[in-house]
N, C-alpha and C positions, 0 to 999 in steps of 0.2 A: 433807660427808656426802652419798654418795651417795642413790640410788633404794633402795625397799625390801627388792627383790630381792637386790640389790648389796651390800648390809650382812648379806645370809643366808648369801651366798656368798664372802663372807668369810670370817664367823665359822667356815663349814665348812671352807671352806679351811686357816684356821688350827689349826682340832682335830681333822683327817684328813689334812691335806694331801693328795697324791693318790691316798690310798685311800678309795675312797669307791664299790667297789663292794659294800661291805656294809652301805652306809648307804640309808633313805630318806626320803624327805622329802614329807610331807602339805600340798600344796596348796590354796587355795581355788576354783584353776579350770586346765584342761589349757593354755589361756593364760599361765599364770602360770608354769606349768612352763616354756617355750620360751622365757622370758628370763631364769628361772634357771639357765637351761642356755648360755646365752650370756654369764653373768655368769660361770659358775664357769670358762668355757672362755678369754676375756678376762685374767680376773685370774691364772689361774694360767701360762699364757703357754706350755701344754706341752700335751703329751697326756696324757689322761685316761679314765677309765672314768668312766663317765655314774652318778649315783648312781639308783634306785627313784624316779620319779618319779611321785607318784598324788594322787588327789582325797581327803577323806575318803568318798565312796559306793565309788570303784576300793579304799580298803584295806577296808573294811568287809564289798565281795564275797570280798576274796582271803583276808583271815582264816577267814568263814563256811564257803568253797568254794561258795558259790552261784552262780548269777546273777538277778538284778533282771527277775521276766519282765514283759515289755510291757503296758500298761492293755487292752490288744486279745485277747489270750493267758489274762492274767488273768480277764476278764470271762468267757470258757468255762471257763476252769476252774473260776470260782466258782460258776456257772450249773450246773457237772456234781454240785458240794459240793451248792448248796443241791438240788438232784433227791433226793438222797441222804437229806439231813436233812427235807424235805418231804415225801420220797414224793407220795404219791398226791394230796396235796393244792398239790403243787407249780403254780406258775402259769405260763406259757407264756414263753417267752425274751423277747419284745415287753415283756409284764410288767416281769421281773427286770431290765431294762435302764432302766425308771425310776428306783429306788432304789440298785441296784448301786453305781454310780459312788463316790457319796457317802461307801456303809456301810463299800466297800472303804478310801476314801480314812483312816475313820476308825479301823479294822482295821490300816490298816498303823501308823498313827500312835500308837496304842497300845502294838505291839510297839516300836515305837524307842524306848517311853516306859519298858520293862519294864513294863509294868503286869500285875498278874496277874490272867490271864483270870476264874478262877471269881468271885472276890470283886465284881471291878470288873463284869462283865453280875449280878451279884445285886444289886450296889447300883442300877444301872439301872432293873432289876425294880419293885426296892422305893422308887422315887423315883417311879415311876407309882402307886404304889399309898400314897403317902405322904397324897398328899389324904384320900382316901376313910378313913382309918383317923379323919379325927376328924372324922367323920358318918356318920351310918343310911344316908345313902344310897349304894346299888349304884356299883359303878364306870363310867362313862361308857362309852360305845360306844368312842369314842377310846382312853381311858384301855387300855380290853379289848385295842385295837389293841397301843398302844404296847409294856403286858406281853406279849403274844404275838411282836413285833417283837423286844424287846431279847432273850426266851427261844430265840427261833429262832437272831439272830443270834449269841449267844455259842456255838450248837453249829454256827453256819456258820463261827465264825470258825475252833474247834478242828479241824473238819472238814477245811478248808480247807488249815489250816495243815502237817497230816499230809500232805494230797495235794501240797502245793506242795514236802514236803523229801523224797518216796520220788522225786521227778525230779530233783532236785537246783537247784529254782528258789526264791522267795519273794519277797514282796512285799519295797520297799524295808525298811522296819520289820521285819518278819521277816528279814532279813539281817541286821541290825544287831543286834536279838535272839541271832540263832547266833554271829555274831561276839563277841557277850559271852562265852556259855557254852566257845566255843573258845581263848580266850584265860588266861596269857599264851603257852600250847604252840605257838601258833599263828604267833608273832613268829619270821621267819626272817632279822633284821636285826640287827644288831650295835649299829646305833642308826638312831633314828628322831625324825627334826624334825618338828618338827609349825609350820609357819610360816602368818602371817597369817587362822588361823580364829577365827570369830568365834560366833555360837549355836550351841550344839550340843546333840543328843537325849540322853537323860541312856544311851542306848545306849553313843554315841558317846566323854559322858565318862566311860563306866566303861572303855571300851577305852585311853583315855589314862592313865586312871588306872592300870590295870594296866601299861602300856609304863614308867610312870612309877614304878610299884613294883617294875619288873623293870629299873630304871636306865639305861636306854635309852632316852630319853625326851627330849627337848630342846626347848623351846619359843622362838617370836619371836613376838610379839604387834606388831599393825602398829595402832599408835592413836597420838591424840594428847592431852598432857596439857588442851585445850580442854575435852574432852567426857568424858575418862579420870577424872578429879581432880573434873569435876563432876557430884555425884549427881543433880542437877536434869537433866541431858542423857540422854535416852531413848536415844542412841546408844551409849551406853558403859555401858547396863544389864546385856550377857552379855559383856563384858570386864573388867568389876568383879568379876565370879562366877568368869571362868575364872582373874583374877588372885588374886584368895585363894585359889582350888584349887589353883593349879599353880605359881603364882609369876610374877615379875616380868617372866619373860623372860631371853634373852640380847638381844636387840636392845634398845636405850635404848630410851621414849617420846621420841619427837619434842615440841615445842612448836613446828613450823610455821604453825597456825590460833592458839595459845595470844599467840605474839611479832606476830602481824599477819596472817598468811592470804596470801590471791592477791588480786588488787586484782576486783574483778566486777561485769558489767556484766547486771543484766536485761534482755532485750527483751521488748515484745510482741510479737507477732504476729496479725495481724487473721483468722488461721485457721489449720487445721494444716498446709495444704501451704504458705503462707509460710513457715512457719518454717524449712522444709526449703532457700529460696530465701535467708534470712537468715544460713544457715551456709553458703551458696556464695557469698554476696558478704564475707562474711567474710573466706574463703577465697581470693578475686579478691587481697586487700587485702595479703595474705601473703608471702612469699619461698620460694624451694625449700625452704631450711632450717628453717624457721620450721612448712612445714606438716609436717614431717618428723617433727616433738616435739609434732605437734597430735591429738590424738584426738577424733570426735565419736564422742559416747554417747548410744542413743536411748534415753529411756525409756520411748516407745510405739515399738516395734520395726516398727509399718505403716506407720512413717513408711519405710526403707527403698527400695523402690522411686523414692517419690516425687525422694529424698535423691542415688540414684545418676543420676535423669534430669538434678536440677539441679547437679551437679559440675562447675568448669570442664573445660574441654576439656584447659587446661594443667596439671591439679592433679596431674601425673607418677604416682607409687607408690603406690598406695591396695591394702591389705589389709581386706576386710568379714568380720569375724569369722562372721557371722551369715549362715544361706542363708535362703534365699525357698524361706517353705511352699509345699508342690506344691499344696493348698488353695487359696490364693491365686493362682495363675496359670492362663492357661487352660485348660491339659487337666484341671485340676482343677472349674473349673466345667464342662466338657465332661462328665467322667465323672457327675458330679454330678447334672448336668441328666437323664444320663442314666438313672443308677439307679432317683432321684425317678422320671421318666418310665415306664419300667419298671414300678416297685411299685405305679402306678396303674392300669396299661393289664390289660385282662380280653380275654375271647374275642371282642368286637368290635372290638377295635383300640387305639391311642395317644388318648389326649386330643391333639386339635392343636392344641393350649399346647406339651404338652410335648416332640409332633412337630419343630414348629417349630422349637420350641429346641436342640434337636440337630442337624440338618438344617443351621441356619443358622448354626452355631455358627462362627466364623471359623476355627476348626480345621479345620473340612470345608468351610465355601466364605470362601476368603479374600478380603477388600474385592474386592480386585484382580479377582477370578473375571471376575462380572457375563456377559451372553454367554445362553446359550440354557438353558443349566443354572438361572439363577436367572429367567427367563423359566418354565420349566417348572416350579419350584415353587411362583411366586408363580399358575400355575394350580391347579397342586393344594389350595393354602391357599386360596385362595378359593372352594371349594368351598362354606366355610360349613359342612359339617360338623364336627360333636359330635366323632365320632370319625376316626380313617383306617385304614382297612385294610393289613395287610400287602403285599396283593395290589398295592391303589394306587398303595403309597409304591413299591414296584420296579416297578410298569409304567411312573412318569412318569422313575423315574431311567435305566430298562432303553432309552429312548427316546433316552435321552444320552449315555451314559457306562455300557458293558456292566459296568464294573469296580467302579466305585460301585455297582451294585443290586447284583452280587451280595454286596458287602459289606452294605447293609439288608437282604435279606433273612435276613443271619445279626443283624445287629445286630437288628432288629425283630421276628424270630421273635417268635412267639406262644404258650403254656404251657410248659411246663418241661419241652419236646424240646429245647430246645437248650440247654445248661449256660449259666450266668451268666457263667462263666469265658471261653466259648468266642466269647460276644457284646461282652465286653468289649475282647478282644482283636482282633475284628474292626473294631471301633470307632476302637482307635487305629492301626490295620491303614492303615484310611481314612485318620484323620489324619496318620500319616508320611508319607504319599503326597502330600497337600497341601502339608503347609510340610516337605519333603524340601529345601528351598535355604536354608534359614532354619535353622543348628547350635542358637542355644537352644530353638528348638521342638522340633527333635528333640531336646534332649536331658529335653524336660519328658517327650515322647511317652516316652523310653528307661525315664524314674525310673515313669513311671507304669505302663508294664510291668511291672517290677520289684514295684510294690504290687499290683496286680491278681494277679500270683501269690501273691505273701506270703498276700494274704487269702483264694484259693481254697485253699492250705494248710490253712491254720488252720481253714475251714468247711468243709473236706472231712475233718479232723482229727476235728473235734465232729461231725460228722454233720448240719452243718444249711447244707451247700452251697444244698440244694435251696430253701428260704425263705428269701424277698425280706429278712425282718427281720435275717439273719443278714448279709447285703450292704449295708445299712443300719447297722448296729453296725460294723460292721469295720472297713467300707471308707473313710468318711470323718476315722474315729479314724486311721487309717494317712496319710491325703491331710494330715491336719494333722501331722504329729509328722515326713514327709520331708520334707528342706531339698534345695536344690539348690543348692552351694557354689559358691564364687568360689576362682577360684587368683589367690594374692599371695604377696606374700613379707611373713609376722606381724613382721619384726623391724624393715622399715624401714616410712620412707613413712607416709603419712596413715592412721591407724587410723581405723575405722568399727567399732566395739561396742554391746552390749547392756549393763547398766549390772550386771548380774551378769560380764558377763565381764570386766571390767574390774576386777574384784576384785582387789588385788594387785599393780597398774600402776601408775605413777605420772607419766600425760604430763605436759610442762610447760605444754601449754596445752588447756584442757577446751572445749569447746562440747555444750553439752548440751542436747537437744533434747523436749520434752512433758513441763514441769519446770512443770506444771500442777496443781492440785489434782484427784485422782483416779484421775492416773498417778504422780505421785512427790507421796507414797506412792500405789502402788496400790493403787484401792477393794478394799480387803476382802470379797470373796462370802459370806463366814462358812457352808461349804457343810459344816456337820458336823448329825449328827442327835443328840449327845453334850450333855445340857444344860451352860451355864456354872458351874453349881454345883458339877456333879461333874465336868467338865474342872477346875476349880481343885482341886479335892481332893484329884485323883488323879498332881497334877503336869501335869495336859496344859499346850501352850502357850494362850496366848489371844490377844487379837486386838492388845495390846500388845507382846506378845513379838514379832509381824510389824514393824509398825510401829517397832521401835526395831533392828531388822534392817536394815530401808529406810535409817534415818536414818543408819545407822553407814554402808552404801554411801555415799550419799550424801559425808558429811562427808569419809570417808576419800579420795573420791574427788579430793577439794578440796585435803588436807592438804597436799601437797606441791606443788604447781600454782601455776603464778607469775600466770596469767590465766586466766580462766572466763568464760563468757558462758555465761547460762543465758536461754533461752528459753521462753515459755511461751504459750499463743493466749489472746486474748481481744478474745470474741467474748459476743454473747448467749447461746450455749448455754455455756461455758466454766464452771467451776469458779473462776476465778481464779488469782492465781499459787499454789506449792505451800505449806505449810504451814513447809515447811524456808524457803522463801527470807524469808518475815516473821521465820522465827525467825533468820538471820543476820543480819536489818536491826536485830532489837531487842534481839542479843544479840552477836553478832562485834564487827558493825563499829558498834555504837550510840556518837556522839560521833565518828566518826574518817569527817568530810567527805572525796568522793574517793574513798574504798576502795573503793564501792559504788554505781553507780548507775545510773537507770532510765531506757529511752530505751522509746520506740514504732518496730517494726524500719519503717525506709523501704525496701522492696528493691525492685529495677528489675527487677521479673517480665519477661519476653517475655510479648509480646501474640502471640497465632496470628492471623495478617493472615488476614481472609474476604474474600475478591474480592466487594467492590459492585458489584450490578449495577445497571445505568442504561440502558434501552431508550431510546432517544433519538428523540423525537417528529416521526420522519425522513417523509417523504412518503407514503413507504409504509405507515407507520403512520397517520396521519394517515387515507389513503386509506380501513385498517379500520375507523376510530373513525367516519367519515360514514357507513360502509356500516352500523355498529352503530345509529347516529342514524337512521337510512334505516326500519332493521326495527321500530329502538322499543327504549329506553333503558328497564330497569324499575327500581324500586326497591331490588331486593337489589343491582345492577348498580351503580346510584349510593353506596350506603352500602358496597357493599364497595371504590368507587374512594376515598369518602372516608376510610375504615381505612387501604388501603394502596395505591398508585395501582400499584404491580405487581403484588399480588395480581390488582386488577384487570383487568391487561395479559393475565396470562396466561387469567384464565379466559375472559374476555367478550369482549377484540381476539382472543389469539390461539385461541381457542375449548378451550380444557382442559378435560378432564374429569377431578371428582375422581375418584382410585381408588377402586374398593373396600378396603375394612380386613382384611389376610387374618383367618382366624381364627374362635375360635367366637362369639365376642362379637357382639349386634346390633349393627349402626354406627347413628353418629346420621343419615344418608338413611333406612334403613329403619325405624328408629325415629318419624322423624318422618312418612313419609309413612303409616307405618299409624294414629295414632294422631290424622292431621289426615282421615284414609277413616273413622276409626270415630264421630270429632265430627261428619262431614259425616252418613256415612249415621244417626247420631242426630238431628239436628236439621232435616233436610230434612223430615221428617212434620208438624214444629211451624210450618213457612212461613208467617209470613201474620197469625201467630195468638197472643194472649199465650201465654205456656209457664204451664204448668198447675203446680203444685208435686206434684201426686199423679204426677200420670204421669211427670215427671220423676224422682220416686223409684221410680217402679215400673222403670225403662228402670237403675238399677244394675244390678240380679243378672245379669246378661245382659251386662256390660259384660267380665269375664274373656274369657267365650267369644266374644263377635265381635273381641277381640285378640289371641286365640289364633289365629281364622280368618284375621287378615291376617298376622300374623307366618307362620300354615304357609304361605303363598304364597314363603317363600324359605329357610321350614327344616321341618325334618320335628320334630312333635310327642314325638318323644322327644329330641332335640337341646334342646328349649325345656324338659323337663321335665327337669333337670339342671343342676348347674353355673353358673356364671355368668348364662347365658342366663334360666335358671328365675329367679334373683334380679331379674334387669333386667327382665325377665314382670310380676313381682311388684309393682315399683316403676311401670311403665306403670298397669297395673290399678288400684294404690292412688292414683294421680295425677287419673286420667278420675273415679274414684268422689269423689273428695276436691272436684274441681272440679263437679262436678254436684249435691252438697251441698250446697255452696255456694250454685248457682243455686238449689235448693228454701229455702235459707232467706232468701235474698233476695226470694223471690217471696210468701213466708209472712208479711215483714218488711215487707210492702207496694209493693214495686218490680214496676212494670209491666213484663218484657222479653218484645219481642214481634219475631224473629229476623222479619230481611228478605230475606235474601241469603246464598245459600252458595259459595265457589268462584267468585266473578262476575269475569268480564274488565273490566279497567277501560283504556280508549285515548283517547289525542288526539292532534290534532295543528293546529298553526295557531297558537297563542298564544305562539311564537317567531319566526315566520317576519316581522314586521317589525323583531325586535331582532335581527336575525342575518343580514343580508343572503345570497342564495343557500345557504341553507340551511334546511329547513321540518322541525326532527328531531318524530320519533316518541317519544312516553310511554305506557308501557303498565304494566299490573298485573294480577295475578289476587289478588284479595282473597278472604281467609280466612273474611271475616264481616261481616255488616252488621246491625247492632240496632236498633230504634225502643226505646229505654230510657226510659223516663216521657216521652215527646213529644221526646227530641232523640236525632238520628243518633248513631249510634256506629260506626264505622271499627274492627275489630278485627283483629290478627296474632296467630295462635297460635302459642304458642313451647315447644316442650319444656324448653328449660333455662332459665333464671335469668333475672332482668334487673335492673338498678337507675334506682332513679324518676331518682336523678341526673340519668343520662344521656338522660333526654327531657325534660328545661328548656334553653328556649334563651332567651338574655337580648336576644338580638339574632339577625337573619338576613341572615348573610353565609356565604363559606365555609369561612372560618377558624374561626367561631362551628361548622360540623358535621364537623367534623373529629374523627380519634382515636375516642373513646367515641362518639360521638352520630351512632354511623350507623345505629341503631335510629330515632332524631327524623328521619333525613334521610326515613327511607321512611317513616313515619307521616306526614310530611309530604307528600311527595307522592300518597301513598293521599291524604289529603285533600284535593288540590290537584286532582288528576283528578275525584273526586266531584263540588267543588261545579263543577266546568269542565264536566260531564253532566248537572249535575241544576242548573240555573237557579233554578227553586222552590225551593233547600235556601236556608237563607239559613244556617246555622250546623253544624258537625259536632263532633264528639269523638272522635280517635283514638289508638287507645292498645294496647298488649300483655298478651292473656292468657296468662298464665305459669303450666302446668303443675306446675313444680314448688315452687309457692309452693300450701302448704296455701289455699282458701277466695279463689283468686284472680280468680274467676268476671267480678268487676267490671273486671278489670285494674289496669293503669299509666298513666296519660293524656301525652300529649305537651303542654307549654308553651309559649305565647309568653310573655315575659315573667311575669306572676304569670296569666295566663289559659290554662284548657286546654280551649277553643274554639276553632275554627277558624272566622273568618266571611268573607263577601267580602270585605268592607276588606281582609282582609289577601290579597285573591289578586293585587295589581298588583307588592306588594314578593315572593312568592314567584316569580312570574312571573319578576321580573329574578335572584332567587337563581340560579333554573336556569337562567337563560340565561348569567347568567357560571358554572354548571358546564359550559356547552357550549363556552362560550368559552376555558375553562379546559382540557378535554380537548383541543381541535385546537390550542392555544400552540406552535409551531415552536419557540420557547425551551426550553419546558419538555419533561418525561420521565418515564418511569416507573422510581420507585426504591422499594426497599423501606422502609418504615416502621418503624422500628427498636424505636416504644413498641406496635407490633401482634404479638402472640404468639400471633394465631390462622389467621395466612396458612396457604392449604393447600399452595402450591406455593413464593413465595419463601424460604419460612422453610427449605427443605431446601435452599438453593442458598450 
């Protein structure tokens, strides 16, 4: 017994033989067509005329005379109804584009139901108004909504419906609707198969029904007696119903799953692009012939991309049923970026967010670029302005590349002189010009042309070209719905499908890929405003009717399949396997060891090799490190050699400076150095002298404005009043206020702080020079704070962000012991090492991190020796030799600087 197909085109074969250009045949996908058409051509061994090849939606339009207008199309039309039926009270497009979607979705679904309009929006009415009839009291605000909703919408729907048939267009449901009423007149076939469909709108079966009352009619029902025979099986719920309608069939039920199934193997996958790497080692595993009979089926279709990077080299014939949304690919987040950008920017310019992002977009400057052009805008973004000027962005480009400004100056135009149409297209004007060497870019650039008209059409059609909102609705509904195909040949070679197009196929071998709970089945939105009560009433479908749709894919998929491998991730966020694969463990194959079983996928990912780099601690380097010992080794200097000893290399041997962070964002430099100017110039008045708790709280109200005054030192006060900038303002302000709280209740609470020192230089030098022979290095620090706290020193660092007390317990002092996390303790340690090394008289200190962004942290975080977090002299002989084998440790001829691979805050190795 052949494939499914195979047994259609037979039976036609046999009851037309080769007339069959007046026959057609109702498919469940234009796929399924292309092997029925190889089947009839095969068996009959002659020439033939091809029979009516169609979907049920393709006979559905052809009976009605319609066509099916696009959700994009749609949405103005329904938008021009509801003006109509709202009048004056109508709400602006922006509006109508929140609830649209849904009411449409629910609109059509109705017509395909037959349901009829008056009755069905009365009962709605009267289901809002159900509550309140058995109480006194008034109907809800809500309630007032909902009856005004369902009243509008049943005269949006009738509205609607009249506009959508004087063009000759209608929603899906609305087709199917006309299709009824045209029918059986409308049947131009002599006979008409109707093979392998499976749910249908009861539209749908009244159109069969009639073909069927007009004896022209022929059904093949593609199931099997597994899930057919059993009522307990949700898969074979709308085949039990079309079988007592219409009968048995000419094609048998199989018992392929009923006699044993395909033998199947689950995997896991530890995430979803595994999986994708677990059907290419599969695939490694295979013969030419073998992948030939093989189909993978995605059921999360984003798997794709990942799917085509990981295909062997050798895996010869591969046809991908499925294109890659223009959405998903670059020039679609290019357009994207852009629009957004766009519908934000006013009379003073772009947001430089979303500058940026255009600008940088690898469309317009490709990796590759690099060169004086991305020199010239990493000036412009550093500007640090809020905004950019149209004028700016063409003077830095006009200074480079005469041919790129004059494309921003059309693409960046400013009010609505220049059409949206005319800026879009200069946009990818730009981008062909870039990846012009590169055919799939150009051909994303081509399709995106292609939609950029479509939608200045359609908004020049409705008259609402000119608003942002209308480029916003369109444009991205069209960036998701165009695919950009692959050429193959559908009949041989490795299929690649979506798990709907595979309806009707029957490879011998499955891999099936996001066969996870949430994707098979997939999670149900339930995006209707139609309550469950009266969807059941009125025949709608429900959320079971889906779901036994899925499972009938699913199973069908299975039936005839000698092997399957279904795949599924799991991971912590995961769902787990799907709900179908439990149910073939505890219902297929339950008792029959072998047929079934579950491994964890092992796949031998490629690793992307990153060149280690390893400065090797050659003379010359050496030479820098004495000359750094020479000027004086400070404390950030040491904890950032101990983090990452090439961070280190680059900033302090080879002298780096971190960049500026383009953009409108404060960076954390300027963040911290204004907010350790606004503690200094607070606390400098108090020198000397316990801090008072009154006057400490009298010194908040006043604390916004002197961080307004250092932050305007590098942006202008309306840049800070806005956006991002305005937020991180906010969060400074609430931090200084939150900390100086703090100090008032600590001093209310009875704590003596009496500030000694702001900003102090701290140096030495001598107390290595006989562990080190020919060598006397320099130690130096400028200290943040010095406190007399109840009678003992305190050493303090102010820290904008975070810290953990962890990381300043050291259980031992070596330097293995301040390595990784603990290069906070290294320079808490040395601030305190330098102190009691200058101050003789101190006999003991306490140094520790006040951390701003810890509510009430005024007291800080203390560093530890062991269970003590005092530093006294006894311990200055063993700190003494710490640093001296860090000096010894920096000049090692052996050793080198490498990056640190558990450090994720290097500023410079981490990008190499």
């Amino acid at each position: 017994m052949g494939t499914f197909l195979e047994q259609v085109a037979a039976a036609m074969l046999a009851e037309h033989g080769g007339a069959l250009a007046d026959v057609a045949v109702v498919l469940p996908s234009r796929r399924a067509g292309l092997h029925l058409r190889q089947a009839l051509a095969r068996q009959s061994g002659a020439a033939l005329w091809s029979p009516d090849i169609l979907t049920l939606p393709d006979l559905m339009a052809r009976l009605s005379g319609l066509r099916v207008i696009p959700m994009e199309e749609l949405l103005f039309e329904a938008y021009e109804a509801y003006r109509v039926v709202e009048g004056t009270r109508a709400r602006p497009l922006e509006d109508f584009i929140e609830w649209a979607p849904v009411t449409l979705a629910d609109m059509s679904e109705v017509d395909a139901n037959l349901v009829g309009l008056d009755g069905f929006y009365r009962d709605l009415r009267s289901w809002e108004e159900l509550e309140w009839s058995f109480n006194e009291d008034p109907l809800s605000e809500h309630q007032q909504h909902m009856v005004h909703y369902w009243a509008r919408t049943g005269k949006l729907h009738a509205a609607l419906n009249l506009r959508l048939l004087a063009v000759g267009s209608g929603t899906t449901g609305l087709v199917e609707r006309m299709a009824v009423e045209r029918v059986p007149g409308a049947f131009t076939w002599q006979r008409i198969w109707f093979a392998g469909l499976n749910a249908l709108t009861r539209a749908e079966e009244q159109v069969l029904i009639a073909a069927q009352e007009a004896g022209i009619a022929r059904f093949a029902w593609d199931a099997d007696r597994y899930y057919l025979d059993d009522a307990v099986q949700e898969a074979g719920d709308h085949l039990r119903q079309a079988v007592r309608r219409f009968g048995p069939g000419i094609i048998p039920v199989t018992d392929h799953l009923a006699a044993g199934g395909p033998r199947v193997q689950v995997m896991r996958a530890s995430n979803a692009v595994a999986q994708v790497w677990c059907a290419a080692d599969r695939l490694r595993a295979m013969g030419p012939e073998e992948r030939a009979t093989t189909a993978i089926v995605l059921a999360d279709e984003s798997l794709l991309p990942a799917l085509l990077e990981a295909l062997p080299g050798d895996t010869g014939e591969v046809n991908v049923t499925m294109g890659l949304s223009v959405a998903s690919l670059p020039v679609g987040g290019l357009i994207s970026g852009f629009v957004r950008g766009a519908v934000r920017a006013d009379e003073r310019g772009w947001l430089l967010a979303d500058a940026d992002g255009v600008l940088r977009h690898p469309m317009l400057r490709p990796a590759r670029g690099g060169g004086s052009m991305d020199r010239a805008l990493d000036t412009l973004f550093n500007t640090r302005a809020h905004r950019l000027e149209i004028g700016s962005i063409s003077a830095i480009l006009d200074s480079r590349d005469n041919e790129e400004a004059k494309h921003a100056r059309v693409i960046f135009a400013p009010g609505a002189g220049t059409p949206m149409r005319t800026r879009l297209m200069a946009l990818l004007a730009w981008a062909k010009r870039t990846v012009e060497a590169d055919p799939f870019a150009t051909e994303q650039v081509y399709q995106a042309s292609l939609i950029v008209g479509r939608a200045a059409d359609l908004l020049e059609k409705y008259g609402h070209d000119a608003a942002p909102t209308g480029w916003t609705t369109v444009l991205p509904r069209l960036l998701r719905s165009a695919r950009i195909g692959f050429f193959g040949e559908p009949l041989t070679g490795l299929q690649i499908m979506g798990l709907l197009e595979a309806r009707g196929l029957d490879p011998q071998r499955v891999i099936l890929l996001g066969a996870q709970e949430g994707t098979l089945p997939a999670a149900s939105l339930e995006r209707s405003y139609i309550p469950f009560e009266l969807r059941r009433a009125h025949g709608l479908p429900l959320r079971d009717s889906g779901d036994a749709v899925q499972a009938y894919n699913f199973l069908r998929l299975l039936q005839r399949s000698k092997e399957a491998v279904l795949v599924h991730v799991d991971d912590a966020g995961a769902n787990g396997p799907s709900r179908f694969i439990a149910q073939l463990e505890h219902g297929l194959y339950k008792g029959r060891p072998g047929m079934m079983t579950v491994a964890t996928a092992r796949v031998p990912v490629p690793v992307r090799g990153a060149a280690a780099v390893m400065i090797p601690n050659d003379e010359e380097t050496r030479a820098r490190v004495r000359a750094l010992l020479e000027r004086g080794l400070s404390p950030s200097a040491l904890g950032t050699w101990l983090r990452c000893p090439l961070d280190f290399w680059f900033r302090y041997v080879r002298g780096l400076k971190e960049p500026d962070v383009p953009g409108a964002l404060i960076g954390a430099d300027v963040m911290g150095s204004a907010l350790h100017a606004v503690m200094e110039d607070l606390h400098r008045p108090w020198l000397g002298r316990p801090l008072d708790a009154d006057t400490v709280e009298a010194a908040i109200p006043g604390i916004r404005e002197a961080i307004l005054a250092r932050f305007a030192k590098d942006f202008s006060l309306d840049h800070l009043s806005q956006g991002q900038p305005l937020l991180q303002t906010g969060m400074a302000v609430q931090a200084v206020e939150n900390y100086l709280r703090a100090e008032v209740r600590a001093v209310r609470e009875g704590r003596r702080i009496t500030p000694l020192a702001l900003e102090t230089e701290l140096r030495t030098q001598g107390p290595l020079r006989d562990l080190i022979p020919g060598l006397d290095p320099v130690f130096k620090g400028r200290l943040d704070r010095m406190d007399d706290r109840d009678g003992v020193i305190h050493i303090l660092d102010l820290k904008t962000g975070g810290a953990d007390a962890k990381d300043l317990e050291l259980k031992e002092l070596n330097l293995d012991a301040l390595r990784g996390k603990k290069g906070h303790a290294a320079q808490l340690l040395m601030y305190a090492w330098l102190h009691l090394l200058n101050n003789p008289d101190v006999a003991e200190v306490r140094a520790g991190l006040q951390t701003l962004r810890s509510a009430g942290a005024s007291d800080g975080i203390y560093l530890k020796l062991g269970t003590m977090d005092r530093i006294t002299r006894t311990d200055l002989p063993a700190i003494t030799a710490l640093f001296a084998d860090a000096v010894r440790a920096l000049l090692d001829p052996e050793a080198g600087y490498a990056h640190d691979p558990d450090n994720t805050y290097c500023v410079f190795c981490a990008k190499e």
